[in-house]
KOLDRENBA-828099 format. One record per atom (N, C-alpha, C): residue number from 1; chain; atom name; x, y, z. Coordinates in steps of 0.05 Angstrom, whole numbers. Each point is the difference from the previous one (the first is absolute). Layout:
nr  kette  atom  X  Y  Z
NUM  A  CA  X  Y  Z
...
% end
This chain:
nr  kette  atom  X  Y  Z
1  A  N  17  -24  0
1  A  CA  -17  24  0
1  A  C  18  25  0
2  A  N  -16  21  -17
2  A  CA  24  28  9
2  A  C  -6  15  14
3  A  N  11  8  6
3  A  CA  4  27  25
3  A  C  3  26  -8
4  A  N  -23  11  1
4  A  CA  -6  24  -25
4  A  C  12  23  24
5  A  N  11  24  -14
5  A  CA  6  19  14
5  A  C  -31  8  12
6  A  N  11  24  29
6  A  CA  -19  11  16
6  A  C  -15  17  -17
7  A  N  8  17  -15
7  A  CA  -11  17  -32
7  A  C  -25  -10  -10
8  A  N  14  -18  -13
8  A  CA  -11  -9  -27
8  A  C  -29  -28  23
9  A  N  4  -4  23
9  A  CA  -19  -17  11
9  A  C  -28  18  9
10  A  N  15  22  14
10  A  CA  -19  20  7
10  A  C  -22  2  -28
11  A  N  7  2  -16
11  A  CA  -8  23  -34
11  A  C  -17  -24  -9
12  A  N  7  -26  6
12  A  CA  -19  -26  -12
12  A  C  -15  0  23
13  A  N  4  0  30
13  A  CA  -25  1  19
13  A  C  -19  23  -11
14  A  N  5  23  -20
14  A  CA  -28  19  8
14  A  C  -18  -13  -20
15  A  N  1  -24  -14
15  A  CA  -16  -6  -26
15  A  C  -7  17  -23
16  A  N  19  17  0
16  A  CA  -11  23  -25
16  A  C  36  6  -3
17  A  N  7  -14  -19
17  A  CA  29  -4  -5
17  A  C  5  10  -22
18  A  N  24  16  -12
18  A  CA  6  4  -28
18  A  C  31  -14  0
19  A  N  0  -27  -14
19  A  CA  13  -10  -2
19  A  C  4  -11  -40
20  A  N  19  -5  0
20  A  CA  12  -9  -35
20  A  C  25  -16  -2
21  A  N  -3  -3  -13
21  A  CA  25  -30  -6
21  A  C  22  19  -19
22  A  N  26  -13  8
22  A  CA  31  10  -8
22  A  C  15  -23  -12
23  A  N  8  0  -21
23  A  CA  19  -21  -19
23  A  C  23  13  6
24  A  N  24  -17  12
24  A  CA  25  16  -7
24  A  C  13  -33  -21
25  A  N  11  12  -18
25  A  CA  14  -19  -22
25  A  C  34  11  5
26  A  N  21  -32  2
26  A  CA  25  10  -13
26  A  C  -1  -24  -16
27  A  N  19  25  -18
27  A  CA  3  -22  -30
27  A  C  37  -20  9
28  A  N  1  -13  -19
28  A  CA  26  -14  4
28  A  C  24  17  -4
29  A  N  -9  24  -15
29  A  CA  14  18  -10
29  A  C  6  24  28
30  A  N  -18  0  20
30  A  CA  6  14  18
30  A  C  -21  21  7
31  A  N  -7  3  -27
31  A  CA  -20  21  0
31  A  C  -27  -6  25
32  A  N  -3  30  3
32  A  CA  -34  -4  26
32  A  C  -15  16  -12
33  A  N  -29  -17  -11
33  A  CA  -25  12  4
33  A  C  -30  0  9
34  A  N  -8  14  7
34  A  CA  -23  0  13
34  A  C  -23  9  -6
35  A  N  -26  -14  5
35  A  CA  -21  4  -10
35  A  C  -22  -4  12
36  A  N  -19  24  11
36  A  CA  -23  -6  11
36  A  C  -24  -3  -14
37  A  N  -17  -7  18
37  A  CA  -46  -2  -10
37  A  C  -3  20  11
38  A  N  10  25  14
38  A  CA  -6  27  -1
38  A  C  -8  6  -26
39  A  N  -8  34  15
39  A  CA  -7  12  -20
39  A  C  19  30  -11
40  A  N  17  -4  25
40  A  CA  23  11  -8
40  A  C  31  -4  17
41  A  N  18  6  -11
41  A  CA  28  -13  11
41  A  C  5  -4  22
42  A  N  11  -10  16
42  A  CA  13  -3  22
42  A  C  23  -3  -1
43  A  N  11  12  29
43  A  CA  34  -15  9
43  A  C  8  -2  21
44  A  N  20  -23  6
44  A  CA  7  -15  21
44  A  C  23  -11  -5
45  A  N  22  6  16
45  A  CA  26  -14  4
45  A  C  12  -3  -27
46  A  N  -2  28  -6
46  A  CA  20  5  -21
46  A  C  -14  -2  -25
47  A  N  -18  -6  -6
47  A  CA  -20  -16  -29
47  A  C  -17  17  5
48  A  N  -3  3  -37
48  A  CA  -45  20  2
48  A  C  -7  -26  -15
49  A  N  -29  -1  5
49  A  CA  -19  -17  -8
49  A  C  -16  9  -19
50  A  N  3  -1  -27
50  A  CA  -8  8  -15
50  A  C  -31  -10  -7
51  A  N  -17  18  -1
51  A  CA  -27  -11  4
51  A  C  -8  -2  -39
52  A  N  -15  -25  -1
52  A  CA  -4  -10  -23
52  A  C  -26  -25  7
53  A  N  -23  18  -23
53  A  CA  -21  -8  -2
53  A  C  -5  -31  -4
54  A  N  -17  -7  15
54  A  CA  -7  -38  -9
54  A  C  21  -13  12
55  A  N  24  9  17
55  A  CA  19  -20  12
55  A  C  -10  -6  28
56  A  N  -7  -42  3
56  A  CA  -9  -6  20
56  A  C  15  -20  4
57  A  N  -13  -18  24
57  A  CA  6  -19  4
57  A  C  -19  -25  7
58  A  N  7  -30  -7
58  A  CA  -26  -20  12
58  A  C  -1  -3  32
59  A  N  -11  -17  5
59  A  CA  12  1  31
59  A  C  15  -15  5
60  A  N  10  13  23
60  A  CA  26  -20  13
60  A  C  -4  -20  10
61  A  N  13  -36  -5
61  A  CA  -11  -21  24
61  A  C  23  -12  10
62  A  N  -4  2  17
62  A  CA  25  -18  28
62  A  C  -10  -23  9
63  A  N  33  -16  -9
63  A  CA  -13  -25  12
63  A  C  26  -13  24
64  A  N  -4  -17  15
64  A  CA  13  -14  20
64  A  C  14  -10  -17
65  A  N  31  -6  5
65  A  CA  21  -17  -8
65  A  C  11  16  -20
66  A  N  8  -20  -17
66  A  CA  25  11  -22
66  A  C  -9  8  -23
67  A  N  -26  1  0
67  A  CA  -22  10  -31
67  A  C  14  23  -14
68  A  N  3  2  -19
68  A  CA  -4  28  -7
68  A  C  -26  18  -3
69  A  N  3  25  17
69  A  CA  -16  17  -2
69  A  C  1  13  -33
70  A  N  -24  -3  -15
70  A  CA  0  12  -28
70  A  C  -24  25  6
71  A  N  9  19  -20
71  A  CA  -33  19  -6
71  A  C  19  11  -22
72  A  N  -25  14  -18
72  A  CA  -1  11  -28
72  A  C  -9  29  0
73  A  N  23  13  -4
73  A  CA  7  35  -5
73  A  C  -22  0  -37
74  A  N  -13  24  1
74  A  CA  -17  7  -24
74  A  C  6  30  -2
75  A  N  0  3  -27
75  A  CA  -3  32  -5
75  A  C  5  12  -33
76  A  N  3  13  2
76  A  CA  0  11  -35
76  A  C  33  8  -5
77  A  N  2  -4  -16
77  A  CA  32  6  -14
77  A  C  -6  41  -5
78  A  N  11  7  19
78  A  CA  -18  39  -5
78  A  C  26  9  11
79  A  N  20  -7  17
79  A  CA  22  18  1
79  A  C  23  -3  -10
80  A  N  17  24  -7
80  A  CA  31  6  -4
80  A  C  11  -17  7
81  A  N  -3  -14  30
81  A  CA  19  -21  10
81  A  C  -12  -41  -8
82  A  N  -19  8  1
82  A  CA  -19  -24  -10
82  A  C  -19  -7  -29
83  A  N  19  -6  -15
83  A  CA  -2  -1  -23
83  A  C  -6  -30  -17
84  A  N  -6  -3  -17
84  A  CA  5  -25  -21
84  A  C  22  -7  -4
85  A  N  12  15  -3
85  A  CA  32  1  -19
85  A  C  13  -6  27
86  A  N  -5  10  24
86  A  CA  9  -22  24
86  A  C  3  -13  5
87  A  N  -31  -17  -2
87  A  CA  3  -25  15
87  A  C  9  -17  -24
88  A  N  -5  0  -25
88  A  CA  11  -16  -20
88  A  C  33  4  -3
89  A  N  1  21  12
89  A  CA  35  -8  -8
89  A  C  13  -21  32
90  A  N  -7  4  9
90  A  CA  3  -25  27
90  A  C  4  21  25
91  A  N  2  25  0
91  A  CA  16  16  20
91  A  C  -24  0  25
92  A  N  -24  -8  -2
92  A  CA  -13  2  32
92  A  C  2  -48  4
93  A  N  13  -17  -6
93  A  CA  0  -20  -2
93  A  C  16  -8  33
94  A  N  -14  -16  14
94  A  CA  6  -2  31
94  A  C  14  31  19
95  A  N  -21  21  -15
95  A  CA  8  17  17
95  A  C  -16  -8  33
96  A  N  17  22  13
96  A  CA  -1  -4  28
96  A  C  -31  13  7
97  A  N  -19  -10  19
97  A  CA  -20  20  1
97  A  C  -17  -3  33
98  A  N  0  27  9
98  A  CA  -13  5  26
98  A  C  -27  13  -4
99  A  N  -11  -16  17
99  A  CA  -29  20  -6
99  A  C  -8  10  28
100  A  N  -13  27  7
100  A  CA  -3  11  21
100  A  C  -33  15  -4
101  A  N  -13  -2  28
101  A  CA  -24  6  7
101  A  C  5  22  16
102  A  N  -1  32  -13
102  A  CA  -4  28  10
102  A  C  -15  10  0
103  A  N  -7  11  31
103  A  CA  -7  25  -1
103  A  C  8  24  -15
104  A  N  -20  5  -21
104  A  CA  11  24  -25
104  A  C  -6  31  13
105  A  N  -11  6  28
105  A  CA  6  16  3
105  A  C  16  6  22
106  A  N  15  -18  6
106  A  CA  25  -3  16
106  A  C  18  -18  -7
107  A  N  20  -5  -19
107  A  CA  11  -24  -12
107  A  C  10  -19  25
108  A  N  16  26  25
108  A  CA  13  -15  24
108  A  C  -10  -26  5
109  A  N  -33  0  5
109  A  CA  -20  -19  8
109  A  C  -2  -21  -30
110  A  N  20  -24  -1
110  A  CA  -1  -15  -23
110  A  C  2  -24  20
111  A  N  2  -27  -18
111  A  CA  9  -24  9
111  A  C  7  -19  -21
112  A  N  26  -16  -2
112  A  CA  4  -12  -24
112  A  C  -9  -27  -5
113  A  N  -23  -3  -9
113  A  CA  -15  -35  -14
113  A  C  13  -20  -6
114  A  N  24  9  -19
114  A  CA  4  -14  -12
114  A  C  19  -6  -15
115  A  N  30  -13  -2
115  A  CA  20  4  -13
115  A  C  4  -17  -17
116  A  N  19  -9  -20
116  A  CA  0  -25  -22
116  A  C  8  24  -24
117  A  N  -5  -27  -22
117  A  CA  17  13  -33
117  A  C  -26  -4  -12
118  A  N  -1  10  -23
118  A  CA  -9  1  -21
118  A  C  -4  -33  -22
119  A  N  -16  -3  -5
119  A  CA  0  -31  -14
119  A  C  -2  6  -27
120  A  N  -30  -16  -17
120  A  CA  -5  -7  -21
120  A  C  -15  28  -5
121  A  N  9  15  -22
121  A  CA  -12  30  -6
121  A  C  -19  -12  -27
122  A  N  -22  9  -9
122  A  CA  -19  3  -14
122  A  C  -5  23  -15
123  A  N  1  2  -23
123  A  CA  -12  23  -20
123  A  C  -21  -6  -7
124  A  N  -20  24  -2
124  A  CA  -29  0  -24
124  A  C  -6  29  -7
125  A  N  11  8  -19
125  A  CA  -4  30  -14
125  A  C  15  18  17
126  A  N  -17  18  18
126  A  CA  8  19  24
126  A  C  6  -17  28
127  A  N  -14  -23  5
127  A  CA  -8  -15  28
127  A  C  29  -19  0
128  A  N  12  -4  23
128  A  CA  16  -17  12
128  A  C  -15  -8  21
129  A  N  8  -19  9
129  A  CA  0  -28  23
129  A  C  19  -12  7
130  A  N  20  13  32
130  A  CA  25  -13  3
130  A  C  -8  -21  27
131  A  N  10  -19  -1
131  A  CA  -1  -21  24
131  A  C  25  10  19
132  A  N  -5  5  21
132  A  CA  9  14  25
132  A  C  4  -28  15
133  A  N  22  -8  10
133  A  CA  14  -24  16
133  A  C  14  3  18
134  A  N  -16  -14  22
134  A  CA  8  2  30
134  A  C  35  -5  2
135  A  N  24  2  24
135  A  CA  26  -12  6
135  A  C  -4  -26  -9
136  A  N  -17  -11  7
136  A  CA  -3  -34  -4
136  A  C  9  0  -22
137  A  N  -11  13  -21
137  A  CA  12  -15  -27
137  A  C  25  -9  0
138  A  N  23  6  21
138  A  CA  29  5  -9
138  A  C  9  -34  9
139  A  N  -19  -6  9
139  A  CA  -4  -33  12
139  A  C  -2  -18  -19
140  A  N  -18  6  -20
140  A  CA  3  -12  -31
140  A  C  17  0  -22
141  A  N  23  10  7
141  A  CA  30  3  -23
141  A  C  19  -25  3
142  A  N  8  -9  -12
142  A  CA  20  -21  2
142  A  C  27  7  21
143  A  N  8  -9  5
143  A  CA  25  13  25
143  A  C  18  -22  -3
144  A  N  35  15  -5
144  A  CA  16  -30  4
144  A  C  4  -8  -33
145  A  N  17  -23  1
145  A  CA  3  -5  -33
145  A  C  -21  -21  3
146  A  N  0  -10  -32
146  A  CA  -17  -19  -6
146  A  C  22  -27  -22
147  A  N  -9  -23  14
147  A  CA  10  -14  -12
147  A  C  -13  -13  -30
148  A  N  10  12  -18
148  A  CA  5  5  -28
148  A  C  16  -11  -20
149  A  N  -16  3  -23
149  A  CA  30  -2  -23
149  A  C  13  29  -7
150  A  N  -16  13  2
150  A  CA  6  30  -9
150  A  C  6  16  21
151  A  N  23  21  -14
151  A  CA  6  19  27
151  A  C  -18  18  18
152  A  N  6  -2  13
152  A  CA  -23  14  21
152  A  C  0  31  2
153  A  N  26  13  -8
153  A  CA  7  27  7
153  A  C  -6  15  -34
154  A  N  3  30  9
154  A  CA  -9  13  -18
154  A  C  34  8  -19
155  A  N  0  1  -24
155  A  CA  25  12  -10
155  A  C  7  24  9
156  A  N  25  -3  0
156  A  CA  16  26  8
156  A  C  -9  -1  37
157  A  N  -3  -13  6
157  A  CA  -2  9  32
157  A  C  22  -9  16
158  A  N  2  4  28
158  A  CA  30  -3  16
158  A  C  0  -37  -6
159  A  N  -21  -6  10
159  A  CA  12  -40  1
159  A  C  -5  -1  -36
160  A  N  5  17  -15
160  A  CA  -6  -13  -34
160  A  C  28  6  3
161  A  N  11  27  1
161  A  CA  32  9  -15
161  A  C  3  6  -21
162  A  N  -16  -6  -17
162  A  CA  -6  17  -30
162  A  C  4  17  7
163  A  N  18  21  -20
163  A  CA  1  34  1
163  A  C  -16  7  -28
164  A  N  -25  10  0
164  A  CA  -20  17  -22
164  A  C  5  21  -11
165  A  N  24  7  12
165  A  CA  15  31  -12
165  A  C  12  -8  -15
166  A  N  9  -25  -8
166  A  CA  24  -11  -24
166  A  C  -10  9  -17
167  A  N  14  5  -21
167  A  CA  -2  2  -30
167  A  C  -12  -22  -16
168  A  N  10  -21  17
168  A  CA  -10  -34  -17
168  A  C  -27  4  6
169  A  N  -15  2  22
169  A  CA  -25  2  12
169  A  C  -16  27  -7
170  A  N  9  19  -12
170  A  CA  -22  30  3
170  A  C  -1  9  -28
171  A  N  -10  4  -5
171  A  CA  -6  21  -34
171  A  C  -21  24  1
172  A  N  5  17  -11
172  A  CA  -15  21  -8
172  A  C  -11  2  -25
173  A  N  -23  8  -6
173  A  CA  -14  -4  -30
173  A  C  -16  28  -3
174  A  N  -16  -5  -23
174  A  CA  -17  28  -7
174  A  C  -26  -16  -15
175  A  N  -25  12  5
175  A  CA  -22  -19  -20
175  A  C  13  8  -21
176  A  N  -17  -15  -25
176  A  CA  9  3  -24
176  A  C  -28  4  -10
177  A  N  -17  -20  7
177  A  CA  -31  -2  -17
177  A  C  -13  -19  30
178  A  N  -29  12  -2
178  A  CA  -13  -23  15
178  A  C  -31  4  -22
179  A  N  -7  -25  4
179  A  CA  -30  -8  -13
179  A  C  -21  13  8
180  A  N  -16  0  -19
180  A  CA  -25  24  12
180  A  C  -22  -15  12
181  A  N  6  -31  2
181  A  CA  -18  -19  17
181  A  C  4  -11  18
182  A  N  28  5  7
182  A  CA  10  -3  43
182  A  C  20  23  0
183  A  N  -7  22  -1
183  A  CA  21  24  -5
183  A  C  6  9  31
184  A  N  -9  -30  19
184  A  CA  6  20  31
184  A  C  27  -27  15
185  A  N  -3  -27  -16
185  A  CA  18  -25  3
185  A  C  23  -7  -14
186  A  N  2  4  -36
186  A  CA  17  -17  -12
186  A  C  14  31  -14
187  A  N  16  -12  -9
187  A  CA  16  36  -16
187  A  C  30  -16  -21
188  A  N  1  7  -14
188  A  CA  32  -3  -8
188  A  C  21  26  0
189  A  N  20  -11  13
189  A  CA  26  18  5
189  A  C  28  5  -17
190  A  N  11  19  12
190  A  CA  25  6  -9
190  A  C  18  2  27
191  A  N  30  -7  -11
191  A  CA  19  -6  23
191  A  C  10  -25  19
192  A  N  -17  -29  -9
192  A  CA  0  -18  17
192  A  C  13  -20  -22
193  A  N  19  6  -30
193  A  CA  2  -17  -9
193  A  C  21  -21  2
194  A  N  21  6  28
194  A  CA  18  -6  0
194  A  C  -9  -29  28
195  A  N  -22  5  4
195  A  CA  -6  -23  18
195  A  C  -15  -20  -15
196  A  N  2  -31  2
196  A  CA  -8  -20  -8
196  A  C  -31  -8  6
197  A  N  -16  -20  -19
197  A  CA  -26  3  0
197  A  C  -11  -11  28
198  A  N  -17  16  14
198  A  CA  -14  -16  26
198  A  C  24  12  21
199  A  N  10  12  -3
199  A  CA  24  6  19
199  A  C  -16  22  28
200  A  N  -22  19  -8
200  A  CA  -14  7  19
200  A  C  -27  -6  11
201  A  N  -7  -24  -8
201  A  CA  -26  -11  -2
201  A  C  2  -2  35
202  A  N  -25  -3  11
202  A  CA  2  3  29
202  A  C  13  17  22
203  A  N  13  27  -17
203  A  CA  7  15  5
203  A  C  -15  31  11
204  A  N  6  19  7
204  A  CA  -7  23  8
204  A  C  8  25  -19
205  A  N  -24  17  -9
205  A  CA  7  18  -18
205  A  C  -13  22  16
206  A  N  11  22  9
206  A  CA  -5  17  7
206  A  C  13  29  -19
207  A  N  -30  10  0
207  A  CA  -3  26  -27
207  A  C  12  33  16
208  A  N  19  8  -18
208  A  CA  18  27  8
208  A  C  -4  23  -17
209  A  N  -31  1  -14
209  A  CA  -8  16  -16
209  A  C  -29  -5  -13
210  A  N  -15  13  -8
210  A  CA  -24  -5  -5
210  A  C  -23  3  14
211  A  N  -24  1  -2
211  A  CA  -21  -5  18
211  A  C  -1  -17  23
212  A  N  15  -23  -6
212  A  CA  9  -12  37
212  A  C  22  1  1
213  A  N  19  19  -4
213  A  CA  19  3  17
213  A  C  3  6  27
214  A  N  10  -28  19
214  A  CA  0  -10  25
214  A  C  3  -27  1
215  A  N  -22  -1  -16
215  A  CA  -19  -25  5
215  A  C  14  -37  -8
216  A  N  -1  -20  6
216  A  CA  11  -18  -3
216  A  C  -17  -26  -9
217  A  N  6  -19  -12
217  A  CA  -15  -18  -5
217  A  C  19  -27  -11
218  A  N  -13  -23  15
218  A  CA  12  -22  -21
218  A  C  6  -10  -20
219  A  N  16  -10  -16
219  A  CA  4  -3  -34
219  A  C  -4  -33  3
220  A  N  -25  -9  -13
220  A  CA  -8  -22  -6
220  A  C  28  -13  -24
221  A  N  1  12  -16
221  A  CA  11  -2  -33
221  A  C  17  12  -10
222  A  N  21  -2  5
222  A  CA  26  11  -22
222  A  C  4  -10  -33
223  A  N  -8  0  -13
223  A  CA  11  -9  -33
223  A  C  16  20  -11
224  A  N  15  -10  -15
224  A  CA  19  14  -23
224  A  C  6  -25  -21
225  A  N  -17  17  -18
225  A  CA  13  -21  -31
225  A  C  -2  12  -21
226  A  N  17  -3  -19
226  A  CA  7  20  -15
226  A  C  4  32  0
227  A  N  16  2  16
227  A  CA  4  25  18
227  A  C  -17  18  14
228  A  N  -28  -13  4
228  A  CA  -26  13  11
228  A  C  -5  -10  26
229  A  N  4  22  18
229  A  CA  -1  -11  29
229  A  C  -26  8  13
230  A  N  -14  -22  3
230  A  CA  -32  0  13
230  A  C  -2  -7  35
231  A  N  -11  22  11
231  A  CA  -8  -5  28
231  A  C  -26  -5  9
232  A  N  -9  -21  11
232  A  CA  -34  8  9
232  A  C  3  -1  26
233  A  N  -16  11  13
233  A  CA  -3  2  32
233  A  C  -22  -12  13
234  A  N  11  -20  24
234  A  CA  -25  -11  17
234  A  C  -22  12  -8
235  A  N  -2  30  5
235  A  CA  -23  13  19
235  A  C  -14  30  -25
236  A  N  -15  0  0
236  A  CA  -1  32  -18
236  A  C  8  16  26
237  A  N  15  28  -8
237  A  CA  2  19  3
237  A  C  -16  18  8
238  A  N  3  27  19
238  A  CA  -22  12  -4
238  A  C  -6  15  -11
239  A  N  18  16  -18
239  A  CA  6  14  -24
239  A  C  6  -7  -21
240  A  N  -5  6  -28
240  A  CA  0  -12  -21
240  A  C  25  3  -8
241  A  N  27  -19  -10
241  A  CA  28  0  -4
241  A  C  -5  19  -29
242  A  N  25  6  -5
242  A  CA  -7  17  -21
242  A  C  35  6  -16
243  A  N  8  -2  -20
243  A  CA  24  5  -15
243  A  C  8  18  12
244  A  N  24  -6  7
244  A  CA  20  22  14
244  A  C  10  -10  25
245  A  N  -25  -12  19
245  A  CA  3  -1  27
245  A  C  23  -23  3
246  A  N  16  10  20
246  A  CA  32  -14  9
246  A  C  -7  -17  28
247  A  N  14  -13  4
247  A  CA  -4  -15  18
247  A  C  33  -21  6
248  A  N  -10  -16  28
248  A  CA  27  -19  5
248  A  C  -10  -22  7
249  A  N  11  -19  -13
249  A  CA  3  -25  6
249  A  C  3  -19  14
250  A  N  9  -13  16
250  A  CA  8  -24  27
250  A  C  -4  -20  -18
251  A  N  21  -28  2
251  A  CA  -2  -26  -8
251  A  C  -17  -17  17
252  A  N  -16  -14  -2
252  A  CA  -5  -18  15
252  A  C  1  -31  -3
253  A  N  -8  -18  19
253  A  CA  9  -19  4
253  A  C  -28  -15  12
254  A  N  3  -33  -16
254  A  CA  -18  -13  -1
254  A  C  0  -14  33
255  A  N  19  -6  12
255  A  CA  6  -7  22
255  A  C  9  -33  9
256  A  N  11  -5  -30
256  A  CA  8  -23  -8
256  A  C  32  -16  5
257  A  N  4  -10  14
257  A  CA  36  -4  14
257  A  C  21  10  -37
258  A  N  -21  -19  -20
258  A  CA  17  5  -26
258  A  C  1  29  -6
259  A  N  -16  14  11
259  A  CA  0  34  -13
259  A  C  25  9  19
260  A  N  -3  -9  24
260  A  CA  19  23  19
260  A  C  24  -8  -1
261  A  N  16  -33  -15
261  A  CA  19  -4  0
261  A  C  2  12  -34
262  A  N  -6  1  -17
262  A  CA  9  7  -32
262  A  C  -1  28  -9
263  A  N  -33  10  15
263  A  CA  -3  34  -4
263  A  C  14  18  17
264  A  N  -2  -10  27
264  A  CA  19  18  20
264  A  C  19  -10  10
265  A  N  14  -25  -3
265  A  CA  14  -10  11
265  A  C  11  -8  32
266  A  N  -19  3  4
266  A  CA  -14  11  32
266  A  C  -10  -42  14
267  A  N  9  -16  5
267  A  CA  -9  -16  -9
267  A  C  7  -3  39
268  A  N  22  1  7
268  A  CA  1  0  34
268  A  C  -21  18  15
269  A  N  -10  12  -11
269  A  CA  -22  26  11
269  A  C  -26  -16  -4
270  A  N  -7  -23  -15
270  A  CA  -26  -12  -13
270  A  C  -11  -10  30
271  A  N  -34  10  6
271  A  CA  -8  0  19
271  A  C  -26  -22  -1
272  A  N  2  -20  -17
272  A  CA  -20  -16  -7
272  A  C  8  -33  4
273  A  N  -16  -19  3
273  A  CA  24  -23  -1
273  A  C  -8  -16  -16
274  A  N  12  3  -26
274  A  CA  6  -7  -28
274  A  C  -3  -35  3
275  A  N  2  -14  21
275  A  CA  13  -26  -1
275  A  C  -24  -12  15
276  A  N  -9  7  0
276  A  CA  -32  -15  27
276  A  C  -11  -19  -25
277  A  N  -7  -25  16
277  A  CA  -16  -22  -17
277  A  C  -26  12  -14
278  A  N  -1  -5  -20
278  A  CA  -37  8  -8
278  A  C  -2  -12  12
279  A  N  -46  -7  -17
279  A  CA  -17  -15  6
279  A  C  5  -28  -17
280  A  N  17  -1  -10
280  A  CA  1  -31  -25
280  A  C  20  -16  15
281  A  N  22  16  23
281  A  CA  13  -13  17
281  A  C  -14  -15  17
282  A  N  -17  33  15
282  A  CA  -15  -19  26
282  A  C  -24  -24  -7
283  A  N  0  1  -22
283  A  CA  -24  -18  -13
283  A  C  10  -24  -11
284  A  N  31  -5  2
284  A  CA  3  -27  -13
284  A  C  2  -23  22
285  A  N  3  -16  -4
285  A  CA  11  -36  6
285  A  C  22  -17  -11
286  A  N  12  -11  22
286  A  CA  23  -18  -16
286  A  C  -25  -18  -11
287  A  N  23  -8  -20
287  A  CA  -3  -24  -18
287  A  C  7  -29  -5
288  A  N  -14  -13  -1
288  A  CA  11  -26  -10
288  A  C  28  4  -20
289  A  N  26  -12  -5
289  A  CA  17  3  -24
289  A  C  18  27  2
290  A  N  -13  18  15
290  A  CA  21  22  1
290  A  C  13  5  29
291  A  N  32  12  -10
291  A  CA  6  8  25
291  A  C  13  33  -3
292  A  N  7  9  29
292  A  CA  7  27  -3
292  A  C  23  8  -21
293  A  N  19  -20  2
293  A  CA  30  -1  -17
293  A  C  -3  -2  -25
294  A  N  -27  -10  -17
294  A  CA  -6  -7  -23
294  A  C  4  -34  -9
295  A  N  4  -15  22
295  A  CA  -3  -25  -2
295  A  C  -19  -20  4
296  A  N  -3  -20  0
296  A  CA  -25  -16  0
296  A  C  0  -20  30
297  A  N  -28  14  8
297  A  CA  3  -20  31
297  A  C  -3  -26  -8
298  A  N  7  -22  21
298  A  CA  11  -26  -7
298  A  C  -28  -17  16
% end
């Protein structure tokens, strides 16, 4: 149970309360913003709450044990800071989020509901729908390695040892052309001809010019043949790519013991165990006529 300040208990004893709900958001990026169901701004501990029409919430449910607490944030895509071109580019994606019950004509008199990240975000025209997730969620992540064929770690990180700054590993390019029927995914370039086909496939391309310049995304597809080098990307964009726009590259890696000993040479760093029996091992039986040595039992 909480223990509401002496304020804010008094102001709910007179039954004639002016009270409103407070979103504070941090992004991964650092950034803080805030947003109330006022009808006009508020501020508190450093943050204004930018008031924006149609932003609510469902209700909150608590449960005993390790559940996760879920509820679903609603509102219209209507501000500067809360946009389309936001949430599609990934930048509000497990942001951080507090929600607070104020007194709007005393902010002092608040209490905080509710803390957790941001989940599964929803688009429809103007309307979003973000799933709001209790601490608990952080109970549902994998923790620890996993016993695997494939490496467990990300490229370029401290237990990988890959360096991404190499020259062998990074390229810079420029669009050249993209199609006018996925003009936000696939594009062909200039500048990448000196790297071999598939060489960035599963890689990271992050754009240093253009309409998403910032912005980053996975490269499904590297081709080059006949000196035409084609990129498509996991994910559309949230801006339409367009001739000119520059960008950089990262190699990536399938996470395969053969990739990290031939592509990176990195083969003592391999964090997977390459050598574990399948299922056709654990599934067999000796035999009548055979033996381990290749001889014949007697």
């Amino acid at each position: 149970m909480k223990t509401l300040a002496p304020g804010l208990q008094a102001h709910l004893d007179t039954n004639a309360t002016t009270l409103c709900n407070c979103w504070k958001l941090t992004r991964l990026g650092g950034a803080v913003l805030g947003f109330t169901d006022h009808d006009r701004a508020l501020g508190f501990d450093g943050v204004s709450f930018e008031a924006i029409t149609g932003f609510e919430a469902s209700a909150i449910e608590t449960a005993l044990g390790l559940s996760v607490d879920d509820l679903d944030a609603l509102g219209a895509l209507n501000s500067a800071t809360l946009n389309e071109a936001d949430l599609a580019a990934g930048r509000f994606d497990n942001a951080a989020i507090e929600i607070y019950r104020v007194n709007w004509t005393d902010v002092s008199q608040r209490v905080l509901l509710r803390k957790g990240n941001l989940g599964e975000i929803s688009r429809r025209g103007k309307e979003f729908r973000a799933e709001v997730r209790g601490l608990a969620h952080h109970l549902n992540q994998p923790a620890g390695r996993l016993y695997q064929y494939g490496c467990d770690v990300d490229l370029g990180s401290l237990r990988c040892g890959v360096d991404l700054n190499a020259s062998a590993f990074k390229g810079t390019g420029t669009v050249l052309a993209v199609p006018s029927t996925d003009n936000r995914r696939v594009f062909t370039a200039s500048g990448l001809g000196g790297f071999a086909n598939d060489w960035f496939s599963r890689g990271r391309l992050l754009w240093s010019s253009g309409a998403n310049a910032g912005l980053a995304m996975e490269v499904k597809l590297h081709t080059s043949a006949a000196g035409v080098v084609s990129i498509e990307l996991w994910q559309s964009m949230a801006e339409v790519i367009a001739a000119g726009d520059a960008f950089t590259l990262t190699t990536g890696c399938d996470k395969q013991f053969a990739t990290c000993k031939e592509k990176f040479s990195n083969a003592i760093n391999f964090r997977g165990f390459h050598l574990m029996p399948g299922n056709d091992w654990i599934q067999s039986y000796p035999r009548q006529g055979e033996a381990n040595d290749g001889g014949s039992l007697a």
